[in-house]
C-alpha atoms as a printed R data frame, in Angstrom:
    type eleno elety resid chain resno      x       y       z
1   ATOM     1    CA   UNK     A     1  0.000   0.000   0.000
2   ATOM     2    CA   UNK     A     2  2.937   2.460   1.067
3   ATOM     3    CA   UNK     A     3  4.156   2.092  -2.148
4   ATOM     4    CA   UNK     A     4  1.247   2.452  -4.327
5   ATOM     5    CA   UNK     A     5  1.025   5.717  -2.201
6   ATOM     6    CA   UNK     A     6  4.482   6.554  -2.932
7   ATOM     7    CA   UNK     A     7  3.790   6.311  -6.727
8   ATOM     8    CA   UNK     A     8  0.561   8.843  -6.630
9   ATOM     9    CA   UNK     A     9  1.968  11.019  -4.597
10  ATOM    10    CA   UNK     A    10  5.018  11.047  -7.792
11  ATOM    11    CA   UNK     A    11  2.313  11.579 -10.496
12  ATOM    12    CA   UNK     A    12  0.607  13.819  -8.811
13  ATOM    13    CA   UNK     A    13  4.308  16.125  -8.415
14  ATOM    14    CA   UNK     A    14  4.720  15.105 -12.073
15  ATOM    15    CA   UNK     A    15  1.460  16.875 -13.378
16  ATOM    16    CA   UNK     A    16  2.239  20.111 -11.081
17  ATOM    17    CA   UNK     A    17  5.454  20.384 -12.962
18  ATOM    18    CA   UNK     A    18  3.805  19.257 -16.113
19  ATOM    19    CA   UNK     A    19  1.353  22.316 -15.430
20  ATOM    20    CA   UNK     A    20  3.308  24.936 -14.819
21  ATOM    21    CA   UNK     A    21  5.293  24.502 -18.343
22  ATOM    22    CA   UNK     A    22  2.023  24.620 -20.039
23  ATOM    23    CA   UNK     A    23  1.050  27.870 -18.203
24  ATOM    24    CA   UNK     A    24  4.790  29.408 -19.098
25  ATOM    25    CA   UNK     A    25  4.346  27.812 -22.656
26  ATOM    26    CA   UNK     A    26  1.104  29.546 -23.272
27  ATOM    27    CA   UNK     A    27  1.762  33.193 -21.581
28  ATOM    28    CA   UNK     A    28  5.053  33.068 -23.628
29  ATOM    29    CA   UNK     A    29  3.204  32.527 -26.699
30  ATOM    30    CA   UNK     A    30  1.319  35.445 -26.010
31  ATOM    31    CA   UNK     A    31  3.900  37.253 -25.177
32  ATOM    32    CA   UNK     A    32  5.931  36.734 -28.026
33  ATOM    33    CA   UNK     A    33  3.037  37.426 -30.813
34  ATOM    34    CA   UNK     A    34  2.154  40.426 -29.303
35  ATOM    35    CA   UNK     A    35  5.440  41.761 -28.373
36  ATOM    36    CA   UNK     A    36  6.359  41.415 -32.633
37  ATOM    37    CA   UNK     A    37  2.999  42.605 -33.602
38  ATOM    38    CA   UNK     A    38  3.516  45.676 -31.657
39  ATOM    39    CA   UNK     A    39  7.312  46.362 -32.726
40  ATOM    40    CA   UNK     A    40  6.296  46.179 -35.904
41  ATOM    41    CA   UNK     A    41  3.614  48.423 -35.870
42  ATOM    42    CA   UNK     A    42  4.839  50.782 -33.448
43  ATOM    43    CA   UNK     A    43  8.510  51.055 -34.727
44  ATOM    44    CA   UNK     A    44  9.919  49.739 -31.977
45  ATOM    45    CA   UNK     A    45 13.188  47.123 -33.035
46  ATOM    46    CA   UNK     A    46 13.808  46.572 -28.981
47  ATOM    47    CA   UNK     A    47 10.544  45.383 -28.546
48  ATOM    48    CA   UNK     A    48 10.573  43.551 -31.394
49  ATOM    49    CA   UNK     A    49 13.901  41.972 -30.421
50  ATOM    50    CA   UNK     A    50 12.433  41.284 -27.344
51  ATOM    51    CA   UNK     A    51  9.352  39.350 -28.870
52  ATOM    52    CA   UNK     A    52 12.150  37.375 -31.257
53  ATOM    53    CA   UNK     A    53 13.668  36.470 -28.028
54  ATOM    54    CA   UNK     A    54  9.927  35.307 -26.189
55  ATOM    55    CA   UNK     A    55  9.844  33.024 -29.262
56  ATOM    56    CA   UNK     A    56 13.193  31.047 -27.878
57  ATOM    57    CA   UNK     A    57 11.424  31.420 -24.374
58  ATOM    58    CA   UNK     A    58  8.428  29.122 -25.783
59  ATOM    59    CA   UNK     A    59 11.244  26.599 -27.696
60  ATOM    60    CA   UNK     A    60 12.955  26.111 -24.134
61  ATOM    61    CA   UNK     A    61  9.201  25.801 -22.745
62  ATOM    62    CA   UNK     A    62  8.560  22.429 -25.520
63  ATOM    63    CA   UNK     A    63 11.938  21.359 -24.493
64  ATOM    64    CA   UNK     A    64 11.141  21.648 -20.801
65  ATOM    65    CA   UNK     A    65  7.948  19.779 -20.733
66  ATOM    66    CA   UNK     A    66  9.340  16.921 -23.102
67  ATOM    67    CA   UNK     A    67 11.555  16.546 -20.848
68  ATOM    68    CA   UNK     A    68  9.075  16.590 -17.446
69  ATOM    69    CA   UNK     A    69  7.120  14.148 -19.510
70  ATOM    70    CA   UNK     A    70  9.956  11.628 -20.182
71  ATOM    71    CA   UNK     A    71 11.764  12.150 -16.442
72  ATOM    72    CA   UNK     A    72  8.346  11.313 -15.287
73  ATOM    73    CA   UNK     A    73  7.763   7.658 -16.971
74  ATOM    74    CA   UNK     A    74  9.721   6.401 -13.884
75  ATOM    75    CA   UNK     A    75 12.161   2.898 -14.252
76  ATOM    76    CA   UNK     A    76 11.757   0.238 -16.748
77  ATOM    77    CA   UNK     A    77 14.345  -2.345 -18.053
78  ATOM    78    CA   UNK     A    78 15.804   0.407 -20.386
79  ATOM    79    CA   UNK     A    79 16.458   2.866 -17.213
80  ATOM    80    CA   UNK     A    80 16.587   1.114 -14.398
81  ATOM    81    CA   UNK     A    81 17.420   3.899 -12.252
82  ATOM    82    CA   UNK     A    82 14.513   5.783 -13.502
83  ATOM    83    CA   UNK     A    83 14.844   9.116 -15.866
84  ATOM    84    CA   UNK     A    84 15.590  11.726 -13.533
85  ATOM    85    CA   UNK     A    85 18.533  12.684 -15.988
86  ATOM    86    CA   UNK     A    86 16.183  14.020 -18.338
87  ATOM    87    CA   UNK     A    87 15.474  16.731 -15.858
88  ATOM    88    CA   UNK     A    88 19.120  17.343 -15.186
89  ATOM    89    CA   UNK     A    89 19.416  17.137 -19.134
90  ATOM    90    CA   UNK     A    90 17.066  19.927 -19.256
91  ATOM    91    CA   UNK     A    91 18.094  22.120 -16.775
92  ATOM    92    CA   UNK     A    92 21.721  21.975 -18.154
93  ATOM    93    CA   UNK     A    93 20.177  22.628 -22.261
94  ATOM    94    CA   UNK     A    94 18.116  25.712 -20.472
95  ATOM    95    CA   UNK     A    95 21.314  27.466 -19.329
96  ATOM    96    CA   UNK     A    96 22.976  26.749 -22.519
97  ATOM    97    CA   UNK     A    97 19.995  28.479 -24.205
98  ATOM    98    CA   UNK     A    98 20.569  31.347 -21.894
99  ATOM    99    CA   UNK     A    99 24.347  31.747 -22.487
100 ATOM   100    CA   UNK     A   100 23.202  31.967 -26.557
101 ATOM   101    CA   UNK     A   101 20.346  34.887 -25.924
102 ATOM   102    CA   UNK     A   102 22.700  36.908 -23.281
103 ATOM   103    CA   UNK     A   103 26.115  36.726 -26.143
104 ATOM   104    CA   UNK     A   104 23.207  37.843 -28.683
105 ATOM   105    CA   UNK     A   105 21.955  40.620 -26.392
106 ATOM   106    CA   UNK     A   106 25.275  41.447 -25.841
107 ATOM   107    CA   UNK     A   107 26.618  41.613 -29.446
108 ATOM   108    CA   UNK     A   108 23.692  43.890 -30.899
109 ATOM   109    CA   UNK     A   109 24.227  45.950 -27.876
110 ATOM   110    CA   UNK     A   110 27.830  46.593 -28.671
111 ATOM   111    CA   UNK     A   111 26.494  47.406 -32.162
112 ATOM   112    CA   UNK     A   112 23.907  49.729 -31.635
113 ATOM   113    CA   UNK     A   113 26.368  51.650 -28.801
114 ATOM   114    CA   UNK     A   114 29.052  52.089 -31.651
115 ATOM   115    CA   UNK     A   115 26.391  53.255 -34.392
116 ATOM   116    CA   UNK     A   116 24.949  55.893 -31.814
117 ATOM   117    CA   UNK     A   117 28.429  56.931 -31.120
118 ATOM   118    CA   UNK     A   118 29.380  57.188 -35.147
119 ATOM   119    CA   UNK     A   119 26.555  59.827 -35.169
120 ATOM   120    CA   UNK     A   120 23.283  57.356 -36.187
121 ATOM   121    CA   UNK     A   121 19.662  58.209 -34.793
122 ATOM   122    CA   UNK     A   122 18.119  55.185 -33.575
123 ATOM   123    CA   UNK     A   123 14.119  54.778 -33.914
124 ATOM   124    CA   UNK     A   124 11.839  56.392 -31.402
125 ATOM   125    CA   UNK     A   125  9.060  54.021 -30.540
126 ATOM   126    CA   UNK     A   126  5.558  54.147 -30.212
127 ATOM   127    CA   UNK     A   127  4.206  54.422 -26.535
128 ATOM   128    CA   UNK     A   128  2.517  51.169 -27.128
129 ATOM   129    CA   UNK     A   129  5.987  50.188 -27.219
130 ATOM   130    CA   UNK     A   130  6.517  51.281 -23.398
131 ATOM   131    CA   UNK     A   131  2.958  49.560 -22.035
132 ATOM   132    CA   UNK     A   132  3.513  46.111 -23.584
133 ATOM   133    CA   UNK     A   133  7.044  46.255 -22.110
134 ATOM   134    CA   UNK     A   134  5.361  47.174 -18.390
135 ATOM   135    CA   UNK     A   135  2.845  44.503 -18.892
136 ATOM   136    CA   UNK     A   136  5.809  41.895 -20.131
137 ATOM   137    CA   UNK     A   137  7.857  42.527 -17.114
138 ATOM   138    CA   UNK     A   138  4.894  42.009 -14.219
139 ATOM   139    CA   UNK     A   139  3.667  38.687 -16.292
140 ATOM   140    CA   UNK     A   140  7.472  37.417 -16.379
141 ATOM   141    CA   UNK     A   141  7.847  38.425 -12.796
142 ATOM   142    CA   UNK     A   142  4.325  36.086 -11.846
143 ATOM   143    CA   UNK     A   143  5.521  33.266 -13.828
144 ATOM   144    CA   UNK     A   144  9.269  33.384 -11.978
145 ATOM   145    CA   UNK     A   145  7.754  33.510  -8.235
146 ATOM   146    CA   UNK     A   146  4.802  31.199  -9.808
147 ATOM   147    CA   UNK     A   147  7.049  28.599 -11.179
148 ATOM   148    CA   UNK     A   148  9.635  28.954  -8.471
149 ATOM   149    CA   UNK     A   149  7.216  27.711  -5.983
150 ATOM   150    CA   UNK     A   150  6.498  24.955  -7.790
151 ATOM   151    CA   UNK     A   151 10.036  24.148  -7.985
152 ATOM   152    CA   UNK     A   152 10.075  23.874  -4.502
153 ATOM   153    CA   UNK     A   153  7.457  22.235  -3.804
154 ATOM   154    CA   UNK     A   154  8.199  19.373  -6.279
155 ATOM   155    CA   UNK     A   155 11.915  19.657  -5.469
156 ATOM   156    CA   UNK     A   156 11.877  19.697  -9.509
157 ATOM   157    CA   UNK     A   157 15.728  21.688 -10.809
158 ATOM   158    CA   UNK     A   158 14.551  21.838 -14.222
159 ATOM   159    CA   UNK     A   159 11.472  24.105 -12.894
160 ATOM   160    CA   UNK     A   160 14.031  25.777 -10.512
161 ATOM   161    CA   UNK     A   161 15.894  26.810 -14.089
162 ATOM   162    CA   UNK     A   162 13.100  27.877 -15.598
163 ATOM   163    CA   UNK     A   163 11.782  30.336 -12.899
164 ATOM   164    CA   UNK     A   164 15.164  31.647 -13.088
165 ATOM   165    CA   UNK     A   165 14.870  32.224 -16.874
166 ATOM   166    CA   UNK     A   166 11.618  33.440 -16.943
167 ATOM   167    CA   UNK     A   167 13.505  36.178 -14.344
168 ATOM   168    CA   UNK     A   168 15.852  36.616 -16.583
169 ATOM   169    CA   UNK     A   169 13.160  37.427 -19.382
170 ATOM   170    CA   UNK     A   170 12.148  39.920 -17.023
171 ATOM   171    CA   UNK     A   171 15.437  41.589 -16.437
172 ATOM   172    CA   UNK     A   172 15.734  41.696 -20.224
173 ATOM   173    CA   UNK     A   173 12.502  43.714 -20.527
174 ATOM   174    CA   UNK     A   174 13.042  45.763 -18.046
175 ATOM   175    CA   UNK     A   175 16.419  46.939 -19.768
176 ATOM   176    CA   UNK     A   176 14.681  47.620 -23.363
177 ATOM   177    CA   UNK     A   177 11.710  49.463 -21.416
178 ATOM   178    CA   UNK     A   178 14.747  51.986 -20.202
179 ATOM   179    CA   UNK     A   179 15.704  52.863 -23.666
180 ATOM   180    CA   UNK     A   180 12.048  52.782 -25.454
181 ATOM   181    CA   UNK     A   181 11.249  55.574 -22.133
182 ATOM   182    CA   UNK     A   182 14.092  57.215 -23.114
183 ATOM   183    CA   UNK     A   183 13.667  57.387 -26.168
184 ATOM   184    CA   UNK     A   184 10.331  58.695 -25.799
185 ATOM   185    CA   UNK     A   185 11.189  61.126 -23.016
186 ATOM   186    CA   UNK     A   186 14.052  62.380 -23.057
187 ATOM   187    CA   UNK     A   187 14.864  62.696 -26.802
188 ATOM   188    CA   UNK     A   188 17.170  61.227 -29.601
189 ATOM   189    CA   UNK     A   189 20.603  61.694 -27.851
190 ATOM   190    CA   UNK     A   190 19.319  59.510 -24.879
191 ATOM   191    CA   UNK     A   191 18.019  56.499 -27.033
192 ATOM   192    CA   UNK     A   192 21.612  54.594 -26.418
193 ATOM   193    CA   UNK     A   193 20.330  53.856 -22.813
194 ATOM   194    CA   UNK     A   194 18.836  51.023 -24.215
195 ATOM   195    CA   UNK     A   195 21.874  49.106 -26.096
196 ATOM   196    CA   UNK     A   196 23.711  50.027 -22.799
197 ATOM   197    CA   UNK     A   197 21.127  48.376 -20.365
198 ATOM   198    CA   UNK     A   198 21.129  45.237 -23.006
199 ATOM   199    CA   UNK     A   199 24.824  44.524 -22.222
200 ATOM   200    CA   UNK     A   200 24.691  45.150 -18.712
201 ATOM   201    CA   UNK     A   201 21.489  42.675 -18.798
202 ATOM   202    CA   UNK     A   202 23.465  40.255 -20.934
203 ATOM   203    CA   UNK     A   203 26.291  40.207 -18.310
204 ATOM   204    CA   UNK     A   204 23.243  39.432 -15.148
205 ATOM   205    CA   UNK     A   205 22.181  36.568 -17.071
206 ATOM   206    CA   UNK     A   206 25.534  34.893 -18.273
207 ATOM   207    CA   UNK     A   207 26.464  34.565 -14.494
208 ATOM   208    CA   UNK     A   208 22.886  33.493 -14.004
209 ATOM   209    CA   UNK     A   209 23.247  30.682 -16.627
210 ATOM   210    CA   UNK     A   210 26.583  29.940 -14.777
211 ATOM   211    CA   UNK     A   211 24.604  29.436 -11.562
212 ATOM   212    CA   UNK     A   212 22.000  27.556 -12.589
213 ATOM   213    CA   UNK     A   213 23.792  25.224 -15.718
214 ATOM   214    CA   UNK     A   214 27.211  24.241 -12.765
215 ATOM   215    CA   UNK     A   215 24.745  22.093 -10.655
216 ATOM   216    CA   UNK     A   216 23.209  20.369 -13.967
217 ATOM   217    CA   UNK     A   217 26.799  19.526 -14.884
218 ATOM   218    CA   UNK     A   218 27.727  18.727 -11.695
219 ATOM   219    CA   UNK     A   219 24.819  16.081 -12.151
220 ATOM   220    CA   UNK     A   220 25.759  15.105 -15.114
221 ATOM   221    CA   UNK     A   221 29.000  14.103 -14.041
222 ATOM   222    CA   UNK     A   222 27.808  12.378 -11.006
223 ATOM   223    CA   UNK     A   223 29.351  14.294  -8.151
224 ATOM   224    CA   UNK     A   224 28.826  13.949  -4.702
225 ATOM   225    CA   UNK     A   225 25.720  15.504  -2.335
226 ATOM   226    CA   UNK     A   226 27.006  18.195  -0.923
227 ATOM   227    CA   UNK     A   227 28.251  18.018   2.205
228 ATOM   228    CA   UNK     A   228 25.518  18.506   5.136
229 ATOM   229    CA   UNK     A   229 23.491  16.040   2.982
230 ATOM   230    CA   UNK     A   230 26.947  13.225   3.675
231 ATOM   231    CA   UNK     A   231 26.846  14.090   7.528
232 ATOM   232    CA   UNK     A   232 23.096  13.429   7.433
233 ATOM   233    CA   UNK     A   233 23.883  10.518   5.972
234 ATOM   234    CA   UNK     A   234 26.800   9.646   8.251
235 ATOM   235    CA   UNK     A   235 24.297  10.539  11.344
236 ATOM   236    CA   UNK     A   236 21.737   8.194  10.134
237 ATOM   237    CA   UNK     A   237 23.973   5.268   9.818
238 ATOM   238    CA   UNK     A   238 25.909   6.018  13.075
239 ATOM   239    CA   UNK     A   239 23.090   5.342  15.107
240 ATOM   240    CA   UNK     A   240 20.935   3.004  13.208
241 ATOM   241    CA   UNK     A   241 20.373  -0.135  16.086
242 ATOM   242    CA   UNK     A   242 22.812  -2.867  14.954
243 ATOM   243    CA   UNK     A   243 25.486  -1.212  12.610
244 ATOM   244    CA   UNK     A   244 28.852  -1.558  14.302
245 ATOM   245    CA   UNK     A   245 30.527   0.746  11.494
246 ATOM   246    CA   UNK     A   246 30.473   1.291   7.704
247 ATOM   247    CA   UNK     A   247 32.454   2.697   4.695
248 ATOM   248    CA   UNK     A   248 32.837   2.973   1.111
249 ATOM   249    CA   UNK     A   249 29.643   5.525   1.474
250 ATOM   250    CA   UNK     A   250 28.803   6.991  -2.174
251 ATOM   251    CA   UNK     A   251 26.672   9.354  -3.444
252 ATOM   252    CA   UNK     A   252 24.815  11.004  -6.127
253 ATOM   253    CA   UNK     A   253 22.170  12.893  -7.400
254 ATOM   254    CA   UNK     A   254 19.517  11.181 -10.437
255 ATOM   255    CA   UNK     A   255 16.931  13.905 -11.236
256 ATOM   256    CA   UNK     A   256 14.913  14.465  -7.839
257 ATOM   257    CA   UNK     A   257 16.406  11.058  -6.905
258 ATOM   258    CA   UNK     A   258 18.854  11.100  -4.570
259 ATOM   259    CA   UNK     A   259 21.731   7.547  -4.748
260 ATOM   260    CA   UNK     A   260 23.618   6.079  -1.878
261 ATOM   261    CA   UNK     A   261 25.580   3.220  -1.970
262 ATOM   262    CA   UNK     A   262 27.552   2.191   0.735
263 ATOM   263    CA   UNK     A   263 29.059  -1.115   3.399
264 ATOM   264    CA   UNK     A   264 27.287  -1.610   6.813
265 ATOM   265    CA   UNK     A   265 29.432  -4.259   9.372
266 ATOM   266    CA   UNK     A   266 26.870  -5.889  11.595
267 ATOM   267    CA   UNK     A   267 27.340  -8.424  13.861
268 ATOM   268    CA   UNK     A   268 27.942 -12.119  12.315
269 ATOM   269    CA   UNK     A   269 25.783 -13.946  14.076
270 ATOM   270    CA   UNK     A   270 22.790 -11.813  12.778
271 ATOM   271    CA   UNK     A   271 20.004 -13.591  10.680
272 ATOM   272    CA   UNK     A   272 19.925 -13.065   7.632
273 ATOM   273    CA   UNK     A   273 15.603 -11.285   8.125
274 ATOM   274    CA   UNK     A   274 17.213  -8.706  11.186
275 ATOM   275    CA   UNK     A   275 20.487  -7.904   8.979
276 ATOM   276    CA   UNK     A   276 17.796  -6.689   6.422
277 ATOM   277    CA   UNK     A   277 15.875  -5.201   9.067
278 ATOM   278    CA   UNK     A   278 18.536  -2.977   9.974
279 ATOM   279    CA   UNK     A   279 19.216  -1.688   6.120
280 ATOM   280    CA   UNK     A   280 15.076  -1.098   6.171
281 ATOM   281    CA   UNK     A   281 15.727   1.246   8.704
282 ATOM   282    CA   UNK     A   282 18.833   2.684   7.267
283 ATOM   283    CA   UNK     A   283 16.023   3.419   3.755
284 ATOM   284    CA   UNK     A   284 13.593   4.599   6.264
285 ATOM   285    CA   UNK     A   285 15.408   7.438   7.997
286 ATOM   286    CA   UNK     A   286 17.270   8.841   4.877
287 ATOM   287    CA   UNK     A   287 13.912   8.958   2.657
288 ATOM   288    CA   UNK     A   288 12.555  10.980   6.006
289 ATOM   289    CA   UNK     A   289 15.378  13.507   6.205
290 ATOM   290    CA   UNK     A   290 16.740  13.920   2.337
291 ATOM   291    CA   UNK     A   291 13.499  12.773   0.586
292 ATOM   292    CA   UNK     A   292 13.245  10.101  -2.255
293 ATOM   293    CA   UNK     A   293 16.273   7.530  -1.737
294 ATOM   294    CA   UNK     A   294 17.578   4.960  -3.693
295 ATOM   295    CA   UNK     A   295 19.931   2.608  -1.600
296 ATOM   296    CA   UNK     A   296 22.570   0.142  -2.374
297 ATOM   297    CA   UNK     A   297 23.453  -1.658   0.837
298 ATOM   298    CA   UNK     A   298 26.112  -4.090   1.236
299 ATOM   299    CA   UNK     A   299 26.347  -6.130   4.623
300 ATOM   300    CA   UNK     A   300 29.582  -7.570   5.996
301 ATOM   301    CA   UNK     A   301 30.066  -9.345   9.216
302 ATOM   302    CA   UNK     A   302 31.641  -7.044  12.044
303 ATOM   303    CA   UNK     A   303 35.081  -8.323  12.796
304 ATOM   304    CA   UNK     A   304 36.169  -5.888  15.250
305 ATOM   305    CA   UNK     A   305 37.373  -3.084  12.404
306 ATOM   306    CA   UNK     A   306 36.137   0.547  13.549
307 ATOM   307    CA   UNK     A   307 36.465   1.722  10.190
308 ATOM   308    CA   UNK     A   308 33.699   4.809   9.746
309 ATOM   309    CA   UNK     A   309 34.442   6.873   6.108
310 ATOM   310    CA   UNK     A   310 32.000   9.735   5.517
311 ATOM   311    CA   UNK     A   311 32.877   8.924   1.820
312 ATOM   312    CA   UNK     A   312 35.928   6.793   0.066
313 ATOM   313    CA   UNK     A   313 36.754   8.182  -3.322
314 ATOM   314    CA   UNK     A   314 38.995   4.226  -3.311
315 ATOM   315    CA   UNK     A   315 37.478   1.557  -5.663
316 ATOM   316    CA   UNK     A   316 35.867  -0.685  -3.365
317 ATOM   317    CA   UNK     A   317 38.325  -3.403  -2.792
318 ATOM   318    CA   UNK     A   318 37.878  -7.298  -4.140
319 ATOM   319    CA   UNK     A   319 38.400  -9.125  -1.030
């Protein structure tokens, strides 16, 4: 029964997450066809840019809930540890995605700061220009604190990315809205404000899609929980009834899934049902404290060693 439990209460996370990438998908849709519609017809190339750029935001949005999708099939004999990569996958394409629109924003800023500078008069826009952007910016800013609490709450790090990107969105906006204001306000020799924000913008995001891409890779590569989540670990095991010591402790993260392999020494005479008992336990109390677990447990009889490793990076050794 705990089980079958266990595997609604999964779905159920899954279709949050799958949820909230529709919602993003279909407010960046709307975003994007407006924001083009209205640099076009209010001569307006920022805003226009900016609506070229919500149509990557609703590419990344596909990719993100492809991914949720697959991540969310579980284990079969193909993945046996499940498809929590796919998340980490995800997460890791999103900052990618992110490094390619800030080097773009960054690029046409550096362009449009030299032609202002060579004596070229850049566009003023239409104030239709200036109340899209507003509206832009507060609907990016709902959908980063919206999907960032569903991040949480399904301990989901490709959701975690997106809110992040859909703040970044925001931060973008907000940077064309200070040249297409002055532009309108203050006149044709402040319209450079705007290719000036875009770099500084494109600089905020690049370390944001460092931030956000390191622990993907990090994933990726398989390295270790960091370490409060080892002495929790190393706490557990410590003073789980019937474990006399342990070693070779590894760990990893898979997706939302959190892997740790590792050697209890137990007392020989043990049976065979309370040596199991004891690793039971061991799954018990790390599921409570870190969340979903997946456990390799090796037993070996106790033979007076007081060997305790919070983590070996040794091969295991072929006795």
């Amino acid at each position: 029964m705990s089980n079958n439990n266990s595997y609604t209460d999964q779905s159920k996370l899954k279709s949050e997450e799958k949820r909230c990438t529709l919602v993003g998908m279909a407010c960046d849709v709307i975003l994007s066809m407006t924001k083009i519609a209205t640099g076009a017809l209010g001569h307006s190339s920022a805003i226009l840019a900016d609506g070229i750029h919500s149509i990557s935001d609703t590419m990344t949005d596909a990719l993100v809930y492809a991914m949720v999708r697959l991540s969310g099939k579980g284990a079969d004999d193909r993945y046996r540890y499940g498809r929590g990569k796919f998340e980490t996958l995800a997460a890791f394409l999103i900052s990618v995605i992110l490094v390619i629109v800030a080097l773009g924003l960054l690029v046409e800023g550096v362009k449009d700061v030299y032609a202002a500078a060579s004596g070229e008069t850049l566009e003023r826009p239409h104030k239709m220009a200036l109340i899209v952007g507003i509206v832009s910016v507060l609907i990016k800013e709902s959908l980063y604190h919206y999907t960032r609490f569903k991040g949480q709450h399904t301990g989901s790090s490709a959701l975690m990315v997106y809110a992040w990107h859909h703040r970044a969105d925001a931060l973008s906006t907000i940077a064309t809205l200070m040249g297409v204001a002055g532009a309108i306000c203050l006149g044709e020799r402040w319209r450079v404000l705007d290719p000036i924000a875009a770099i500084g913008v494109s600089v905020v995001i690049l370390l944001l899609a460092y931030r956000l891409g390191r622990p993907a890779v990090e994933e990726l590569l398989e390295v270790s929980l960091p370490d409060r989540e080892k002495d929790q670990i190393t706490t557990i095991v410590t003073h789980t009834p019937g474990v006399k010591a342990f070693h070779n402790l590894r760990t990893r993260r898979n997706g939302n899934l959190r892997v740790v392999d590792l050697h209890i020494k137990v007392d020989g005479d043990l049976s065979v049902a309370r040596a199991h008992d004891i690793t039971r336990e061991i799954e018990k109390q790390l599921s409570n404290e870190l969340g979903e677990v997946m456990t390799n447990i090796h037993i070996e009889p106790y033979r007076g060693s007081n060997m305790c490793e919070k983590e070996s990076d040794e091969p295991i050794a072929q006795e």
